[in-house]
C-alpha positions, 0 to 999 in steps of 0.5 A, a space after each residue: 790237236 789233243 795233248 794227251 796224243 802227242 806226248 806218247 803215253 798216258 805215262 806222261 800225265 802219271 808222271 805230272 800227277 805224281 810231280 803235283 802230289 809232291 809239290 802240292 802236299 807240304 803246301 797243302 799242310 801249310 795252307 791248312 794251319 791258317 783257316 779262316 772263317 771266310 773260306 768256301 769249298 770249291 768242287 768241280 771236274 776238268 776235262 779236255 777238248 774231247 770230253 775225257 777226264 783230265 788226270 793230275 790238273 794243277 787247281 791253285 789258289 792265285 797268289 798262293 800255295 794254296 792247292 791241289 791235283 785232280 784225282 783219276 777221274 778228273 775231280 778236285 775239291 779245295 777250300 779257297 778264301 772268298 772273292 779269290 781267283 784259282 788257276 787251273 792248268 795242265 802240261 800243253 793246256 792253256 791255262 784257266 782263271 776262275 772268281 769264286 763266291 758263294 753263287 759258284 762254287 762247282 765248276 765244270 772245266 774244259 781245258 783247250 790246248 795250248 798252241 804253243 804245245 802242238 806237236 810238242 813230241 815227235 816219234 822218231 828212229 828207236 824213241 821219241 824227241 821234242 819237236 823243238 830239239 829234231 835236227 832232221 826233216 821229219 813230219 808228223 800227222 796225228 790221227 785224232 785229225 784224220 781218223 774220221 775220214 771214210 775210206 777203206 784204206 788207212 794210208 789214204 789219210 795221209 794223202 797232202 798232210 804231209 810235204 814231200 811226201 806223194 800218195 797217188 790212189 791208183 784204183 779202189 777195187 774192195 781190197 786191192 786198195 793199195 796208194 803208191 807212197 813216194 817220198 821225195 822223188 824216185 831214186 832207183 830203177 825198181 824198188 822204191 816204196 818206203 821203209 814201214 814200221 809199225 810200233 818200231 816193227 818192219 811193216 809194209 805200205 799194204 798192212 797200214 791199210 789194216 790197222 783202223 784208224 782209231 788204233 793209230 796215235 801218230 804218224 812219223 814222216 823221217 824224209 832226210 838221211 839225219 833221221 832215217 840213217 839209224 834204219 840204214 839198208 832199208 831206209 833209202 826210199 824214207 821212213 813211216 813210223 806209225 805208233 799206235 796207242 797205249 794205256 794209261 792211269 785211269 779207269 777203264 775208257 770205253 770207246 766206240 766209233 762207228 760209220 756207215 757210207 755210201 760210196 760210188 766212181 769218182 767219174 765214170 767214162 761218158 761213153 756214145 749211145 749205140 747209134 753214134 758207135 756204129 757210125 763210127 764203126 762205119 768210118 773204120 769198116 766199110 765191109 762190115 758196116 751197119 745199115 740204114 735199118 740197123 741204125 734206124 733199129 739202134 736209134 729207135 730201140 725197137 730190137 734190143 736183142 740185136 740192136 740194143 743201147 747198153 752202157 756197159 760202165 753203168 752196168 759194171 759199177 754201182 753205188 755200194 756201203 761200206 760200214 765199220 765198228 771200232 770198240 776200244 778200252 784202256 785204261 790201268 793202275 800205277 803198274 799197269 797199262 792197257 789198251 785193247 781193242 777191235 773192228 769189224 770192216 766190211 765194204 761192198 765193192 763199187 765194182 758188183 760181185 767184189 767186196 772187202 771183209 775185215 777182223 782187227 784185234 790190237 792189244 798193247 799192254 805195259 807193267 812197271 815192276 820196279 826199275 823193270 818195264 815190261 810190254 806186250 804188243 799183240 795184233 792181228 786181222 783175218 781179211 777175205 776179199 770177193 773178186 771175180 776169177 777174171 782180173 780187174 786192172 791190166 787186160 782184165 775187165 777194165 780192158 774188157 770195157 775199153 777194148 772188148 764191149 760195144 754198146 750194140 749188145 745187150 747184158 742179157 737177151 731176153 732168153 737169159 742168156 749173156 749177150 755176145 752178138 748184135 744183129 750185124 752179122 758181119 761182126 763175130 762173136 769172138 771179138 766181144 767179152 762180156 764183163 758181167 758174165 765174166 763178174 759171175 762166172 766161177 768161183 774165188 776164195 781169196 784169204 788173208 791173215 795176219 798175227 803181229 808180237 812183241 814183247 820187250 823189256 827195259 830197265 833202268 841201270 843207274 839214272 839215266 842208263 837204261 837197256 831195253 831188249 825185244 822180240 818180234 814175230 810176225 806171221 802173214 798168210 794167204 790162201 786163195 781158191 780159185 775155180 773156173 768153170 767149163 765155159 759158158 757155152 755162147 748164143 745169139 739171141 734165138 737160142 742157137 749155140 756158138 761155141 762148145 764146153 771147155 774144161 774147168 779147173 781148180 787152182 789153190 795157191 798158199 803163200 806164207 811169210 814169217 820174220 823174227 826180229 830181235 833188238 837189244 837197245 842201251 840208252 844214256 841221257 846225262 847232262 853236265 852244265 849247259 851240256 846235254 847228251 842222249 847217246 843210243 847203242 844198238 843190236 838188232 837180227 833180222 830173219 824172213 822166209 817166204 814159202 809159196 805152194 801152187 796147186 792145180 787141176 782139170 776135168 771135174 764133174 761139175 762146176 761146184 765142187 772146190 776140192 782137188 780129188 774132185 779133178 780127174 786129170 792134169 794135175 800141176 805142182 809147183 812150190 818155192 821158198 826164200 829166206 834172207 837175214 839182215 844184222 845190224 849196229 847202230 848208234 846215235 848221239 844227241 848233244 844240246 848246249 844250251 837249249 841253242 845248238 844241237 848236233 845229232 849223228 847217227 851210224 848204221 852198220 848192215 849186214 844182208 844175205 842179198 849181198 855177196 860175202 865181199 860186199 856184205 857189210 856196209 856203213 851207213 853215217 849222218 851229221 846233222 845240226 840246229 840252232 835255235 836262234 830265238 833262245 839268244 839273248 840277242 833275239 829276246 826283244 824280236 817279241 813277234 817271233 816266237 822260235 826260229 831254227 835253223 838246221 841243216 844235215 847230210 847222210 847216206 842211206 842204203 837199199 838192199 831192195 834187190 831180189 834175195 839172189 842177186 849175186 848167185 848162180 841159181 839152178 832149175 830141173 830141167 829134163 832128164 839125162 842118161 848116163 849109160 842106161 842110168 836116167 837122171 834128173 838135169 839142172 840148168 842155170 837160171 840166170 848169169 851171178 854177178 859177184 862183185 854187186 854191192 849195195 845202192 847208196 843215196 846222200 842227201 843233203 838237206 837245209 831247212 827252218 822252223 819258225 813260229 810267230 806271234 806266239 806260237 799261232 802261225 807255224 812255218 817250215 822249209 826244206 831244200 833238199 838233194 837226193 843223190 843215188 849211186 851204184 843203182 842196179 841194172 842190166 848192161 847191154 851183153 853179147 849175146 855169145 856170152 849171155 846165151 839164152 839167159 839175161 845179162 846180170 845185174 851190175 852196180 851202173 846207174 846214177 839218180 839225183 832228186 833236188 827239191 823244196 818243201 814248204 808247209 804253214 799252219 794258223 791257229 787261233 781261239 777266241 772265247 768259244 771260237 777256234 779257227 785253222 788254216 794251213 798249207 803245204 807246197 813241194 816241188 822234186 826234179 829227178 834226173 838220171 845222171 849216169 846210165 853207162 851210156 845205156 837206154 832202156 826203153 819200154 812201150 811207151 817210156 824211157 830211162 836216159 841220162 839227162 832226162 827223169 825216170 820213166 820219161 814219156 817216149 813217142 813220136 811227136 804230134 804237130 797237129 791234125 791233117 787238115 788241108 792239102 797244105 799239110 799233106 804236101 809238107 815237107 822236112 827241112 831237107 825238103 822230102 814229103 814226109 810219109 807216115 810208115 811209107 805211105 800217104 797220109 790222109 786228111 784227118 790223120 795225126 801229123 808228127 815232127 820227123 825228128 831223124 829228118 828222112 822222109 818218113 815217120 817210124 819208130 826211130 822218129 821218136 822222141 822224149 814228150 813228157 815228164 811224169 813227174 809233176 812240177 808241184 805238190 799242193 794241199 791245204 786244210 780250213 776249219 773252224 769250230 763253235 763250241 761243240 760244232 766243228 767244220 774242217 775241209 782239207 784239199 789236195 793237188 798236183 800242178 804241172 803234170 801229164 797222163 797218157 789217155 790213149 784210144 785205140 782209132 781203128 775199133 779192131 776188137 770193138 771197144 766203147 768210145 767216149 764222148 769225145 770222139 763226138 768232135 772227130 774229123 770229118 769231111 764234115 768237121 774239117 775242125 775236129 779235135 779228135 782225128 779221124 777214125 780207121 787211120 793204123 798211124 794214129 794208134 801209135 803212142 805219141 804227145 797227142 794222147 798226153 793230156 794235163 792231168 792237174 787237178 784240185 780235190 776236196 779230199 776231206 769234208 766233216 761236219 760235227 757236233 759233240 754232246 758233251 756233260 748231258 744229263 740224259 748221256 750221264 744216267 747211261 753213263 757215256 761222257 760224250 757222243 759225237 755225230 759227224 758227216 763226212 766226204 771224200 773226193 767230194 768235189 775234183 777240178 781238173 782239165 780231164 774228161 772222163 777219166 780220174 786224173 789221180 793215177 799212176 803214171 804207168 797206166 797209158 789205156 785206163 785199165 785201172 779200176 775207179 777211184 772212190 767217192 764216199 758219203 758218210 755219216 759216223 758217231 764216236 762214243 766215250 763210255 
C-alpha cells in the first residue's frame, strides 16, 4: 500500500521537504567547517515501491548532522566521511542504512513501506483523520489495491473488501451493470442504498460506476451513526466517500493504463436437447404430443427446419472484449497542483447486439496564494449504451428464454427467415418469441451525459482557524431514441405468411437533473497542555430538480427514419418536473487527552422540502469515545502488542428518502367539465396527503476494537452493532369508503432493527525481497421487523411480519414428493385426507404441510420458508511478491443463504428445461428428484424451489511484473512499465446448477441478465 496515497495530497510530502530543508540547512553549514581529506561524495536516487520519485527524503550521515533531502526528482548528493553509514528515510517508509566506500558511492534506492503506516489517514465526513484517532467504525480501501481489476463497473471493486458492507452483482447487461450496495443490513421498507460522495459532493452508487479506477485515491466506508451523523437526513443507510487524486510538487508524471479482456457468462443454464424436451412436452400434452416420427426427426437432426436442436442460451450470449485506456498527468509548483486526466472505455456486451461506450475527463486543480487556498474540481463523461428495444431482465428476453423459446425451432430457417414453429402442427406460433429477432429488430439510441464542478476556496484566519467555502453544480442528462419497427411479419419453414404488418413507432424520452450545492465550513484546531481539540462548524444548501419529457408517434413510412415529423398519426406528449432543497447545520468536535482518550460529537440539523412545514427541521447528534489502552504507562512493557482501542458510539441518522411529495395533496387533468355552455379542463386528486408524516430515524449503537500486534504486522478489528429504525413509512390498511379509488397514505408506522458483528485481520511481512499478505474479513447482520401496527404486507412470493426479516420468503411448505399410495392416502392431525386446491393429488405431485390444518392445501396454507438474508459474509485475500513479480488472490462468499430458482412444471407457453429435469419422477423413476410434469399444484411457490445459494468465488487473480530503472526504458524516458494478467469470477463454489448464485433476492424465475467472467491482460506506464 503506497504511502503517497494514503496521506491525501501530494502536500504532504511538500510540507516534509520544507520541515527537511529547515532542519537540515544550519547542519549542513556546520558539517561544512569540519572537512576532511577523507570524505567522498556520495549520489544517488530514491524511489518508492512504484517506481515514482520520492520527493523530500531525509539522507543522513549516521551519527551526525551531517545531511540532506532529495530534490524534486528524487536526487541527492552528500559529501560523507569513508566507511560511514547513512540513513535514508521518509515519513510511512521504513527506513534504509547503507556502508560507503570508494567502490559505492552511487546508489539507486527503493523505499518499501512502513507497516506501521498503513492506512495512517482515513477520509472521513467534511475532512481527514488519522486512523489512530477515529472514535467511529468506518473502513477504507485504497485503490492502488483494486485498480486492476477488469470489470466494467467500478463499484465492484469494493465487493468483500470491506466488513459490513454487502455488494451483490445482479446481472452485467453492457451498461446496466449496477451492484445493490448494502451497509449493515436493510433497515426500511423501500429506499435503502447509501448516501455517496464523490470529492465531498452528493453522488449516487450508478455514477462510481464512471469514475476509472485509476482516477480514484481511496474509498471510505462510515458504517456507524459517530461518523455518518455529520451527513444527517441522507446518511441512515451509511456513507461512501470517495476521494479522487490530486497534484503535487513535482514535475510532470505521466501515466498510462491500459487493458484489453476477453469476458463471457459465469454459467450459462445446461438446457436438454430437443429430443429429451418434447418428451417432456408429451408428459404435459398428450393432445398435442410429437410423434414417434418427430422424435425420430429430432433425434436424428435430418429436418432442422421443422425439428431442429437449437440452444437458444449458446445462441444469445457470446464471448465479448471489453477494453479501456486511461491517460493521467500531474504534477506542479510550490503554489500549484494538478492533476488531469481521461479514458476511453468501450465494452461489447456478452449478450450480442449490446454494448457500452464511455468518455471520462477529470481535472483537479489547487493554488496557494498566501493564507488563500483555491481549488477546482471538473469532471465529466459522455456514455452511449447499445440495447435491443426489447428489455432484457423481467419479462423480457431473459424470459423469453425461460418461458417463450423451445429448442424444436430453428434461429433461422434455411429460407432467411426467423423461425417460430417446429414441424408439430399441434403448437402454435403464438406462444413462441423469438429472442435473436427480437436483439435485432428496431432501433435505440440510449445517451448519457454528465458534468460534475467544484470550486472552493479556504483561508487561514489566524493559526489554526481556517474557512472554507465551496460551490458545486452538477448536471446529468439522458436521452434515449427508441424505434420499433412494423412487426416482422412471421413464417414457417415453406415461406407461408402468418401473421399481418403492424405499425411502427418512435418514442424519445429526455430526462435531466441539475443540483447546486453550497458549503460554508469553519475549522479550529488548538491544543492546550495534553488537551487537544478540532472543533467544525457548518452551513450548507441544497437544491435538485428533475425535469422528464416523452414524446412519441406512429405510422411512419418506413422503418428508417428516426425523426418525429416522419410520423403520421397518434401522437403523445407527456412530460413532469420535481424540485426538492435541503438546508443544513452542522458541527463537530474532537478532543484528545493525551493521545489516550478521545471523545468526538457530532450534530446535524436538517431541513428537506419533502418534509411537511411541522416536521420540516430535525436533529441529528452522535456521542462517540476511544481509548487507546497500548499508550498507558501500564501497557508499556506488553512488548507483542503494538496498539490496542477500544471505542464505542451511539448516534441517530435520518433518511428523507420518501418521494418529494409525500405530504401533499397532489392534482391530475382529468376530462373536461361544463359549466353552462363554458367547457373547462378538470382535475382530480391523485393520491390521500398526510401532513403530519415525519422523518424516519435510525440509532446505532456501535462497540468495537482495533489492535495491532508484534509491531504493527497483523492488524485486527471488531464491531457489534444495533441498528434501530423507527417511524418507517408506510401504507395503513384504510376503508375503502374513505380511501375511494385512491390509495391509503403514507403513515410514520414501521419498526426495523439490524444487530450485527464484524470482524476483519490483516498479515504483513517483508523479508530482504520478499513480501508477503494475508488477511480476512467476516460479519454477520439479523434484521427483524419489530412493529408493523399489526399489519401484513405480502407480495408474490414475499412477506413483511412483525418477528420475522424484510422480505421474508412466503409459500406453502413442501414435505417432499408423491411417491407411493402411503402419501396419497395421508392425512392432518384431524385425521382429513389432505387435498391439493380440492382435488387428488397425483404420484409424482409436490406433497405440502396443511398448516391451517382443514383438508386442503390453498393459499391460506402458507407460511414464512426462508430468510434472504444470509447468516455470514466472508472474504479473504493472499499475495506475495518477489522483487518485481507480485501475485495477489482475493475470494469472496456468502454462508447461510436461499434463492428461489423456480420452474414452470406444465410447458404452457414452451420454455427451455435444464438438465435437471432429467431426474424427474416417473413410473419409471418412482425416485426422481424433480416431481413430475403437467401437475398446475406444483407451480405454486413454495420451499421446494428455494435452494441454498452459498458460494465461494475467486473474485480477483493478478499476476504481475514491473520493469523498473531499465536502460533501454530510460532512453524512451518512462520510469517503470508494468505487465500484469488478471481474472474475475475465475473460479466459483457453490451447490447451485445452472444458475449464478450471486443475485438478488427478488429475482424468484432467473430473468436477470448473467453475470460476468473476464480475462485480462493489462500495462501501467510512468513517463
Amino acid at each position: 500500500m503506497n504511502m503517497k496515497t494514503l496521506t491525501g495530497t501530494s502536500a504532504f510530502r511538500v510540507l516534509s521537504l520544507l520541515l527537511c530543508f529547515c532542519f537540515f540547512i544550519p547542519a549542513m553549514n556546520a558539517s561544512a567547517s569540519s572537512l576532511q581529506a577523507d570524505k567522498f561524495k556520495v549520489s544517488g536516487i530514491v524511489k518508492d515501491a512504484t517506481g515514482e520519485s520520492v520527493i523530500g527524503a531525509s539522507v543522513v550521515e549516521k551519527g551526525t548532522t551531517n545531511g540532506t533531502v532529495t530534490d524534486l526528482d528524487g536526487n541527492f548528493n552528500l559529501l560523507v566521511t569513508s566507511n560511514s553509514t547513512i540513513v535514508i528515510s521518509f515519513i510511512g517508509y521504513s527506513d534504509q542504512e547503507f556502508r560507503i566506500s570508494k567502490d559505492n558511492t552511487v546508489l539507486n534506492v527503493n523505499l518499501k513501506e512502513d507497516t506501521e503506516m498503513i492506512d495512517e489517514v482515513v477520509v472521513v465526513g467534511y475532512g481527514v483523520q488519522k486512523k489512530e484517532n477515529l472514535t467511529g467504525s468506518v473502513a477504507a480501501v485504497n485503490f492502488k489495491d483494486v485498480a486492476s481489476m477488469p470489470v466494467a463497473n467500478t463499484a465492484n471493486m469494493l465487493q468483500g473488501r470491506l466488513p459490513g458492507v454487502m455488494l451483490t452483482n445482479n446481472g452485467a447487461q453492457a451498461g446496466h451493470d449496477s451492484p445493490e450496495i448494502r451497509i449493515r443490513g436493510v433497515g426500511t421498507f423501500e429506499h435503502n442504498d447509501p448516501m455517496v460522495l464523490i470529492d465531498g459532493v452528493e453522488s449516487s452508487v450508478s455514477q462510481i460506476a464512471e469514475i476509472p479506477a485509476d482516477d480514484i485515491e481511496s474509498v471510505s466506508v462510515l458504517k456507524d451513526a459517530a461518523s455518518a451523523s455529520i451527513y444527517g437526513v441522507r446518511a441512515a443507510n451509511g456513507v461512501i466517500l470517495v476521494t479522487t487524486k490530486r497534484g503535487g510538487e513535482q514535475k510532470p508524471a505521466i501515466t498510462y493504463s491500459g487493458s484489453i479482456a476477453l469476458q463471457e457468462a459465469t454459467v450459462l443454464p445446461d438446457y436438454v436437447n430437443s429430443y429429451e424436451w418434447a418428451k417432456m412436452y408429451n408428459e404435459c400434452w398428450p393432445s398435442k404430443a410429437y410423434t414417434d416420427d418427430m422424435l425420430q426427426k429430432l433425434q436424428n437432426g435430418s429436418d432442422p427446419d421443422h425439428f431442429a436442436n437449437t440452444n437458444w442460451a449458446k445462441e444469445m450470449f457470446r464471448t465479448a472484449a471489453m477494453h479501456q485506456h486511461h491517460l493521467s498527468v500531474n504534477g506542479g509548483s510550490k503554489a500549484v497542483h494538478y492533476m488531469i486526466s481521461t479514458q476511453y472505455f468501450r465494452q461489447d456486451g456478452i449478450l450480442r447486439e449490446t454494448a457500452n461506450q464511455r468518455f471520462n475527463f477529470r481535472s483537479n486543480l489547487d493554488a496557494q496564494l498566501g493564507i488563500v487556498k483555491l481549488g477546482l474540481n471538473l469532471s465529466g463523461s459522455r456514455q452511449n449504451i447499445d440495447e435491443p428495444t426489447t428489455s432484457v431482465t423481467g419479462e423480457g428476453l431473459m424470459r423469453y428464454l425461460t418461458w417463450f423459446t423451445r429448442p424444436t425451432v430453428p434461429v433461422h430457417y434455411s429460407n432467411g427467415h426467423y423461425g417460430f414453429l417446429d414441424g408439430n402442427p399441434n403448437i402454435s406460433q403464438s406462444v413462441f418469441k423469438n429472442p435473436i429477432e427480437a436483439l435485432n429488430m428496431g432501433y435505440k439510441d440510449n445517451k448519457h451525459y454528465r458534468f460534475d464542478g467544484k470550486f472552493f476556496g479556504e483561508i487561514d484566519l489566524m493559526k489554526g482557524l481556517k474557512f472554507r467555502s465551496s460551490l458545486a453544480y452538477k448536471y446529468y442528462m439522458n436521452d434515449v431514441t427508441t424505434f420499433n419497427p412494423k412487426n416482422n411479419i412471421r413464417y414457417d419453414a415453406e415461406g407461408n405468411a402468418l401473421t399481418t404488418v403492424g405499425t411502427n413507432k418512435l418514442t424519445d424520452y429526455h430526462y435531466l437533473e441539475t443540483t447546486y450545492i453550497n458549503e460554508n465550513i469553519l475549522t479550529y484546531d488548538f491544543s492546550v497542555g495534553n488537551h487537544s481539540f478540532n472543533l467544525l462548524a457548518g452551513h450548507s444548501i441544497q437544491a435538485t430538480r428533475w425535469d422528464k419529457n416523452e414524446a412519441s408517434k406512429q405510422g411512419f413510412a418506413t422503418d428508417n427514419i428516426y425523426e418525429m415529423d416522419g410520423g403520421t398519426m397518434n401522437d403523445h406528449v407527456s412530460g413532469s418536473a420535481e424540485e426538492s432543497s435541503l438546508q443544513s447545520f452542522f458541527g463537530r468536535l474532537n478532543y484528545n487527552y493525551g493521545g489516550r482518550y478521545l471523545l468526538e460529537m457530532n450534530v446535524r440539523h436538517d431541513g428537506s422540502s419533502r418534509m411537511p412545514k411541522a416536521h420540516r427541521y430535525a436533529t441529528f447528534p452522535s456521542f462517540s469515545g476511544a481509548w487507546i489502552m497500548t499508550n498507558e504507562k501500564f501497557m508499556e512493557n506488553v512488548k507483542f502488542l503494538h496498539s490496542l482501542k477500544l471505542r464505542g458510539s451511539w448516534g441517530k441518522l435520518g433518511n428523507q428518502e420518501i418521494g418529494n411529495y409525500a405530504y401533499a395533496a397532489t392534482l391530475a387533468a382529468s376530462g373536461s367539465y361544463y359549466f353552462g355552455d363554458n367547457k373547462q379542463i378538470g382535475m382530480k386528486t391523485t393520491k390521500i396527503p398526510n401532513e403530519n408524516i415525519k422523518w424516519e430515524t435510525t440509532t446505532i449503537t456501535d462497540f468495537g476494537f482495533d489492535a495491532a500486534f508484534w509491531g504493527g504486522k497483523i492488524n485486527v478489528t471488531f464491531d457489534w452493532y444495533e441498528k434501530n429504525t423507527s417511524d418507517i413509512l408506510m401504507k395503513l390498511a384504510m376503508p375503502g369508503i374513505f380511501l375511494g379509488s385512491l390509495s391509503a397514505p403514507y403513515q410514520n408506522a414501521g419498526k426495523v432493527r439490524n444487530r450485527g458483528w464484524e470482524l476483519a485481520a490483516n498479515y504483513f511481512d517483508q523479508k530482504g525481497d520478499w513480501a508477503w499478505q494475508a488477511g480476512f474479513s467476516l460479519s454477520g447482520v439479523k434484521n427483524e421487523i419489530t412493529d408493523m401496527k399489526g399489519v401484513e404486507d405480502i407480495g408474490n412470493n414475499t412477506i413483511n411480519r412483525e418477528g420475522e426479516a424484510i422480505g421474508s420468503y412466503y409459500g406453502l411448505k413442501a414435505v417432499g414428493i408423491y411417491r407411493t399410495q402411503a402419501d396419497l392416502d395421508r392425512v392432518n392431525v384431524n385425521g382429513q385426507k389432505i387435498l391439493q386446491n380440492n382435488q387428488e393429488p397425483q404420484l409424482g405431485d409436490i406433497m405440502y404441510e396443511d398448516i391451517d390444518n382443514n383438508g386442503n392445501i390453498n393459499d391460506a396454507d402458507r407460511t414464512i420458508i426462508g430468510n434472504p438474508f444470509p447468516k455470514l459474509q466472508y472474504s479473504f485475500n493472499l499475495g506475495f511478491s518477489y522483487k518485481d513479480f507480485d501475485v495477489n488472490t482475493f475470494w469472496q462468499g456468502i454462508a447461510g443463504v436461499y434463492r428461489y430458482n423456480w420452474d414452470e412444471t406444465t410447458i404452457s407457453n414452451g420454455g427451455n428445461k435444464t438438465s435437471r429435469w432429467l431426474d424427474r419422477w416417473s413410473e419409471s423413476n418412482p425416485n426422481g428428484s424433480m416431481p413430475r410434469l403437467g401437475g398446475t399444484i406444483n407451480n405454486n411457490y413454495s420451499s421446494f424451489w428455494l435452494t441454498k445459494g452459498d458460494y465461494l468465488r475467486l473474485k480477483n487473480l493478478e499476476i504481475g511484473y514491473t520493469f523498473r530503472q531499465r536502460e533501454f526504458l530510460t532512453k524512451l524516458g518512462v520510469q517503470s512499465v508494468r505487465l500484469y494478467l488478471a481474472g474475475t469470477n475465475l473460479l466459483t463454489f457453490t451447490p447451485l446448477d445452472d444458475y449464478d448464485p450471486e443475485k438478488l433476492s427478488t429475482d424468484s424465475r432467473n430473468d436477470v441478465h448473467p453475470n460476468t467472467r473476464t480475462y485480462s491482460f493489462g500495462v501501467n506506464v510512468k513517463f
